[in-house]
C-alpha positions in Angstrom: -44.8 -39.4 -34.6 -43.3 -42.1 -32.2 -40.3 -40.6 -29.7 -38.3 -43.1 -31.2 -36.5 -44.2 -34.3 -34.4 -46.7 -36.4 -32.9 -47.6 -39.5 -33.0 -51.3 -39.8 -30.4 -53.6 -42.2 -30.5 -57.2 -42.2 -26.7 -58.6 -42.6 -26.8 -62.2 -43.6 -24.0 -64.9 -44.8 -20.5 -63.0 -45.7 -22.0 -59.3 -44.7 -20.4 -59.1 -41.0 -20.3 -62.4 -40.4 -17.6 -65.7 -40.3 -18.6 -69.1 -41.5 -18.6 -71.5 -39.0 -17.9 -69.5 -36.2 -20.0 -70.1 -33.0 -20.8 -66.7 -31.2 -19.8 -64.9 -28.7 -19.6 -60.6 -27.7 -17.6 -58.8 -25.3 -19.4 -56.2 -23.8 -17.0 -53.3 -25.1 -17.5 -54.0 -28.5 -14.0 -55.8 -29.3 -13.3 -59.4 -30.8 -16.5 -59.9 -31.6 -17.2 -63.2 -33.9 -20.4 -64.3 -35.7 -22.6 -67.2 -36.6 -23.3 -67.7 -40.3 -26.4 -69.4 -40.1 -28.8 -66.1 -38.9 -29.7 -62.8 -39.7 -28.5 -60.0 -38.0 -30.3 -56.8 -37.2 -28.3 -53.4 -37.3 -30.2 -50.4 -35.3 -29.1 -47.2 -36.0 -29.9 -44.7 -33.1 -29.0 -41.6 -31.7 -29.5 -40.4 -28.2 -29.6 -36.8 -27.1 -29.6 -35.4 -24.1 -32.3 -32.8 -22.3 -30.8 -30.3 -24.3 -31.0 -31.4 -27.6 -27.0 -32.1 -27.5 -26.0 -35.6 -28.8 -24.7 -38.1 -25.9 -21.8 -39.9 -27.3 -18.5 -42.1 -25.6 -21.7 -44.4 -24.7 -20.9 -48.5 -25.0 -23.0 -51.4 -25.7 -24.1 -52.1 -21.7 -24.9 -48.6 -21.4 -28.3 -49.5 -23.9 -31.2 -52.1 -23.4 -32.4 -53.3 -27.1 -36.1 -55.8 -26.7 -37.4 -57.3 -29.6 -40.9 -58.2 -29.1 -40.9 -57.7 -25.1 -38.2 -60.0 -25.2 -34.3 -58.7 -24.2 -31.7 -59.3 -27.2 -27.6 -59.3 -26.7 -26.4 -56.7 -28.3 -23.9 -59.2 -30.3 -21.7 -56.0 -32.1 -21.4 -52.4 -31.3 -19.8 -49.7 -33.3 -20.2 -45.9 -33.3 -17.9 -43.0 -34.7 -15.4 -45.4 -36.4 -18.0 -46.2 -39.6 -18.0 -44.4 -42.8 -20.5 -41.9 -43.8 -22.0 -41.1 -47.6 -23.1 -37.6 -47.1 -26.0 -36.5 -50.3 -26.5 -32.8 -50.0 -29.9 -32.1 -51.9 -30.3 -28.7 -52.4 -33.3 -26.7 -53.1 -32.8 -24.2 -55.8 -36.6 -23.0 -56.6 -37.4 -19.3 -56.7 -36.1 -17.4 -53.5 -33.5 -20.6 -52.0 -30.6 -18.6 -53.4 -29.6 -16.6 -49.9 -29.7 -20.1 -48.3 -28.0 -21.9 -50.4 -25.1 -19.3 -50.5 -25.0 -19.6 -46.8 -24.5 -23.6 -46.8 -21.5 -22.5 -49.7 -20.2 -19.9 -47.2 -20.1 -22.5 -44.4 -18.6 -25.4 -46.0 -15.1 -24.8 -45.7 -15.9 -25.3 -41.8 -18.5 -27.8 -41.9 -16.6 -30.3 -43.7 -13.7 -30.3 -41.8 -15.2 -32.7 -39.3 -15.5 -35.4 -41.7 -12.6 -38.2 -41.4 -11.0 -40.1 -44.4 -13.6 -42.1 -46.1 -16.1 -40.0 -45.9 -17.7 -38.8 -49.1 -20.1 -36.3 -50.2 -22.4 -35.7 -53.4 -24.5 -32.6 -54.4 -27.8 -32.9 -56.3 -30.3 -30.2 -56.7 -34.0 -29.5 -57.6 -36.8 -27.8 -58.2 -39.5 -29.9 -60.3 -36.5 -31.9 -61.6 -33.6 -33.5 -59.4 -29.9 -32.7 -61.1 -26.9 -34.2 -59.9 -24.2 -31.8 -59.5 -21.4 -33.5 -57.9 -20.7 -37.4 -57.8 -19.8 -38.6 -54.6 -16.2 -37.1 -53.9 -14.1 -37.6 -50.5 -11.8 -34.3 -51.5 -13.9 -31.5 -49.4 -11.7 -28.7 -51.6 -14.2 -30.5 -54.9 -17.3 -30.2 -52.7 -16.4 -26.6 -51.5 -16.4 -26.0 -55.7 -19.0 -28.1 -56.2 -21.5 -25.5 -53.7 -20.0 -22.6 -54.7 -21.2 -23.6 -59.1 -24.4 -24.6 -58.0 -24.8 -20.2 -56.3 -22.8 -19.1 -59.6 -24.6 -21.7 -62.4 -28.5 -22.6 -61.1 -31.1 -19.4 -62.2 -33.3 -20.1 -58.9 -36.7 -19.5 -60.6 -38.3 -22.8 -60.9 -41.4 -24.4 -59.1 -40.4 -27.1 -56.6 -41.7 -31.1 -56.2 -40.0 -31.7 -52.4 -41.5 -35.6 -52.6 -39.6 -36.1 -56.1 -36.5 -34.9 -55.1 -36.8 -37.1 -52.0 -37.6 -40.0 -53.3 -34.8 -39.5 -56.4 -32.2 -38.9 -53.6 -33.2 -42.1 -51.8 -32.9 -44.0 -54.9 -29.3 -42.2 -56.2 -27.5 -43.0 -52.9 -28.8 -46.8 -52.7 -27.5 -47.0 -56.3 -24.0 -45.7 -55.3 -23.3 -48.1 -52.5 -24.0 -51.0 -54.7 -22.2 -49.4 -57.7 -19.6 -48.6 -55.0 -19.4 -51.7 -52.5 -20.0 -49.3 -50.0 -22.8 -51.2 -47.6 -20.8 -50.9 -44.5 -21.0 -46.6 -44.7 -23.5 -45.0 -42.8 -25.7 -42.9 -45.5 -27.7 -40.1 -44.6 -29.1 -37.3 -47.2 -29.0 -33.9 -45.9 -31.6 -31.6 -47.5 -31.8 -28.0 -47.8 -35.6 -26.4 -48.1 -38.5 -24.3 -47.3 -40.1 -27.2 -47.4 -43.2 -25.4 -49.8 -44.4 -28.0 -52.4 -46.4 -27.3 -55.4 -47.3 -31.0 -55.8 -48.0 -34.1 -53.5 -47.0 -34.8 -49.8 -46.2 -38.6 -49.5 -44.5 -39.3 -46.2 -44.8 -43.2 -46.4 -43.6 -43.4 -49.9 -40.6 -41.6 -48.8 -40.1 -42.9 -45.4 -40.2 -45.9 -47.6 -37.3 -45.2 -50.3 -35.1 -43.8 -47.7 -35.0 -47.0 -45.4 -34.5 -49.0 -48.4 -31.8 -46.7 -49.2 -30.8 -47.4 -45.9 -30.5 -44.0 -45.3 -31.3 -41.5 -42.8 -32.9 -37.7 -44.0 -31.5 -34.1 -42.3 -33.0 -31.2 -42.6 -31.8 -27.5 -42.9 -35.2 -25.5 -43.3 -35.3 -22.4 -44.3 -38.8 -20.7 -42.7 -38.1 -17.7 -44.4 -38.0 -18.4 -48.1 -41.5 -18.8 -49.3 -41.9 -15.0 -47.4 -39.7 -13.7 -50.0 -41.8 -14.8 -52.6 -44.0 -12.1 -53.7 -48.0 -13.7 -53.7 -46.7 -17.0 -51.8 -48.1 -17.8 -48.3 -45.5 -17.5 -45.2 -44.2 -20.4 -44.0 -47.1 -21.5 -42.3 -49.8 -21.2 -44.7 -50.6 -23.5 -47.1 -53.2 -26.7 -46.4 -52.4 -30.4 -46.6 -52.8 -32.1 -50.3 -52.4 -35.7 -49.7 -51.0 -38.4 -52.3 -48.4 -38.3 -55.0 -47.2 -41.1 -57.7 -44.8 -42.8 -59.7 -41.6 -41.6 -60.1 -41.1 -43.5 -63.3 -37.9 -45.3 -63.8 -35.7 -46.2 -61.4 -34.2 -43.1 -61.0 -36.8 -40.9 -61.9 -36.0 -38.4 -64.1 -32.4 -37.0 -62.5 -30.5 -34.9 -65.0 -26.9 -35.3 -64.8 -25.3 -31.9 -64.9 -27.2 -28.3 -65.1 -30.8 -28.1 -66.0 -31.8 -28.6 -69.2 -35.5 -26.5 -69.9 -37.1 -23.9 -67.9 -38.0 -26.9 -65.0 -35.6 -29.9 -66.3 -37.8 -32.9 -66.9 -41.8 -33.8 -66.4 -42.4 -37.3 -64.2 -45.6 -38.3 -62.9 -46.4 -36.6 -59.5 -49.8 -35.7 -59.9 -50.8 -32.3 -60.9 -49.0 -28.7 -60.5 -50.5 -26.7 -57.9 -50.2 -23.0 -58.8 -49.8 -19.5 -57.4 -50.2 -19.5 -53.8 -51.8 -23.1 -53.3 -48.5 -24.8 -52.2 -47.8 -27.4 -49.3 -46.1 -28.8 -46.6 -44.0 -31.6 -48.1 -43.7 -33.0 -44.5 -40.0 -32.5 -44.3 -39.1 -32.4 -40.9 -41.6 -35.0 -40.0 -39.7 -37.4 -42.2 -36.6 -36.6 -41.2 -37.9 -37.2 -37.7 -39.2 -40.8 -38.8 -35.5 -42.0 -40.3 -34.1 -40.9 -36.9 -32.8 -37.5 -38.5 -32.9 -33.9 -37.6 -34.5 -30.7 -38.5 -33.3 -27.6 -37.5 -33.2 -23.6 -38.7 -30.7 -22.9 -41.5 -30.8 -19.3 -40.2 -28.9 -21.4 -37.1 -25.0 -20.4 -38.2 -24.0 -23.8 -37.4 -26.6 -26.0 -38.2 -24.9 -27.4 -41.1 -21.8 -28.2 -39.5 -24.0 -29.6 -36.5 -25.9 -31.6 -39.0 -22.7 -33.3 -40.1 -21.2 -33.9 -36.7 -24.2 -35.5 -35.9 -24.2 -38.2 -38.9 -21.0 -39.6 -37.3 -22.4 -39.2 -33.2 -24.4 -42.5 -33.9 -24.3 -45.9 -32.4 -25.1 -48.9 -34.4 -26.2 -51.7 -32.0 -26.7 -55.6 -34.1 -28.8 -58.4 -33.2 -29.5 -61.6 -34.1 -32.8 -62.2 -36.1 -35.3 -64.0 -33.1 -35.3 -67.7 -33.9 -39.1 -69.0 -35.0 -39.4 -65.4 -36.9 -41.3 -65.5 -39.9 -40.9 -63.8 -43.5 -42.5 -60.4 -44.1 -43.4 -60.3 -39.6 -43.6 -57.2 -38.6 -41.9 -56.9 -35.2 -41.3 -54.2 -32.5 -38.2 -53.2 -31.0 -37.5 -50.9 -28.2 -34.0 -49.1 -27.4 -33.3 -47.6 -24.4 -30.6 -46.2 -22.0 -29.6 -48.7 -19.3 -30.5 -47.9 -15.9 -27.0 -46.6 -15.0 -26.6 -44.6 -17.9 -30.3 -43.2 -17.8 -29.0 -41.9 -14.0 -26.2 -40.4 -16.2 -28.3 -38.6 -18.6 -31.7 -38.1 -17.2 -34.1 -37.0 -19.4 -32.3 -38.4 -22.5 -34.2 -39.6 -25.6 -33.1 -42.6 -27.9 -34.3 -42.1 -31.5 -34.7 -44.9 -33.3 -37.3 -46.7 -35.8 -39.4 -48.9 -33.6 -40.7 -51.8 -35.8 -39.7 -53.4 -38.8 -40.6 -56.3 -41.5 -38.7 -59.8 -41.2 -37.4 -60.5 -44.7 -36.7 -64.0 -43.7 -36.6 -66.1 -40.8 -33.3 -67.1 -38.5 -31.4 -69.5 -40.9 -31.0 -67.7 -43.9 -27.3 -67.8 -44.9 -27.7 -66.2 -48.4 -25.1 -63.3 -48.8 -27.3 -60.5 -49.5 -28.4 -57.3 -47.8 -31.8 -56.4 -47.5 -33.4 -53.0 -46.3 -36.4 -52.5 -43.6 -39.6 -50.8 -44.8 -41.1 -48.1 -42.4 -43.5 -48.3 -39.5 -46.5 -47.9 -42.0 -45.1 -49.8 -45.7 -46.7 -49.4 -48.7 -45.7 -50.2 -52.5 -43.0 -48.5 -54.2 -41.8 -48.6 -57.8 -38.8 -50.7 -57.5 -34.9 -49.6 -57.7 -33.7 -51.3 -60.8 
């Protein structure tokens, strides 16, 4: 995996911008105004410092953003001030119950650092996705929400990690249409031992969660699959490449509690029994969106989690003139030399390349989302 990271969202037409405008950018991110006639390039990034502790009061001279080798004005800057659509996908196969009590147990503190807008949704799997709560911005109807999914779910299924993934990516990129929400930040936040009975696909889901626009957390629980009686520790297992087709556009999410002894079927590829499960690749994928992965044995990992979705800085561009449709290009982030002295040892995480959808001069009034470093097909959202 690179050091660095993005998440990548072309703007064009009325998204961000003002007809007939000519351009122009302050360099503390105020009374900023916009060309219609190009495409603008929104980075999401995080920087932490030495420590692993997020860097934030930083402003738009404090980063350096290339495109190609070449230097690009950072034409708007914003940071804590944007809205965030928090999905909490929950692992609820055999053995997740202690875990999932301690995110419910934590919640009344963790969710007190989101602001007004923010919103938060609960879905749960095992070899199904469910969805549990809609998106709500009352925290007292998420705090209920957690505490029906410990008192209602049975915790004895199998688990498909890529399914649930790639349903999650495909639930909250339906929402912000449904919902008009395409300025919010959206990140999914998943809770697992990351132990898969069928297929590992990191490019499939690197892929739905950038065209979700959204960026993956994890909480991982190393100790869960040790529980299990028969099952390997957390580091056994081999690697089973692949996975398929989700089927549908949202797969096969149930809305509500699980209906069956594992909720639905799908085609993933075959089941993997007894003690032949997997590394879904969690954490590296996280890693890849520009996420994090830490210990959910950590007491305040899920509150740090949350902090951090709103300790971002989004940093827009303008598309390169002479840029071509479907180009893959390279971009590079980093700390200005006065703010590296600052912070030495800091790291930027960010997704470093990205596919042109179109070339400078678009003006249609659409939104388009950037495929990962290494794209490959994926069923479609419909």
């Amino acid at each position: 995996m690179g050091r660095g990271y993005c998440l990548l969202i072309f703007f064009f037409g009325a998204v961000g911008l003002v007809p007939g405008a000519t351009e122009e950018a302050s360099s503390h991110d105020k009374n900023v105004v916009f060309r219609s006639d190009v495409a603008l390039v929104r980075v999401d990034a995080q920087v932490l410092d030495r420590n692993n502790r997020a860097i934030t009061g930083l402003h738009a001279e404090d980063f350096v953003l290339r495109d190609e080798g070449q230097p690009q004005q950072i034409r708007n800057f914003e940071s804590e001030e944007m809205p965030v659509d928090v999905l909490l996908l929950l692992d609820v196969s055999g053995s997740m119950r202690p875990h999932v009590e301690r995110i419910a147990s934590a919640a009344h503190q963790a969710l007190a650092v989101l602001l007004t807008g923010d919103r938060v949704a609960i879905m749960v799997f095992d070899r199904s996705t469910r969805i549990r709560l809609p998106f709500r911005a009352n925290r007292q109807e998420v705090q209920s929400g957690l505490d029906a999914v410990v008192r209602e779910e049975s915790f004895d299924g199998g688990t498909d990690i890529t399914r649930a993934l790639m349903d999650a990516s495909r639930y909250i990129a339906k929402e912000a249409r449904r919902e008009a929400r395409r300025e919010a930040r959206r990140a999914i936040v998943i809770l697992t031992d990351d132990r898969t009975e069928r297929g590992r696909d990191e490019a499939g889901v690197s892929r739905a969660l950038a065209e979700a626009d959204a960026v993956l957390s994890a909480l991982l629980a190393p100790d869960a699959m040790r529980r299990r009686s028969g099952y390997p520790g957390p580091h056994g297992g081999g690697t089973w490449p692949g996975g398929g087709s989700m089927g549908g556009p949202l797969g096969d999410i149930i809305f509500g509690r699980r209906r069956g002894p594992y909720g639905g079927g799908g085609r993933t590829g075959p089941v993997i029994l007894g003690p032949q499960t997997t590394s879904a690749g969690t954490a590296e994928i996280a890693r890849s969106s520009g996420g994090d992965a830490m210990s959910v044995d950590d007491a305040e990992a899920f509150e740090t989690t949350l902090v951090r979705m709103r300790q971002r800085y989004a940093l827009h561009f303008y598309l390169p003139d002479g840029t071509h449709p479907g180009q893959e290009r390279n971009i590079t982030v980093e700390l200005a030399s006065a703010a590296g002295r600052r912070y030495p040892g800091a790291e930027v995480r960010y997704r470093r390349t990205y596919l042109s959808p179109g070339g400078a001069g678009t003006s249609d009034p659409i939104l388009i989302s950037q495929v990962p470093d290494n794209p490959r097909a994926g069923p479609e959202d419909g």
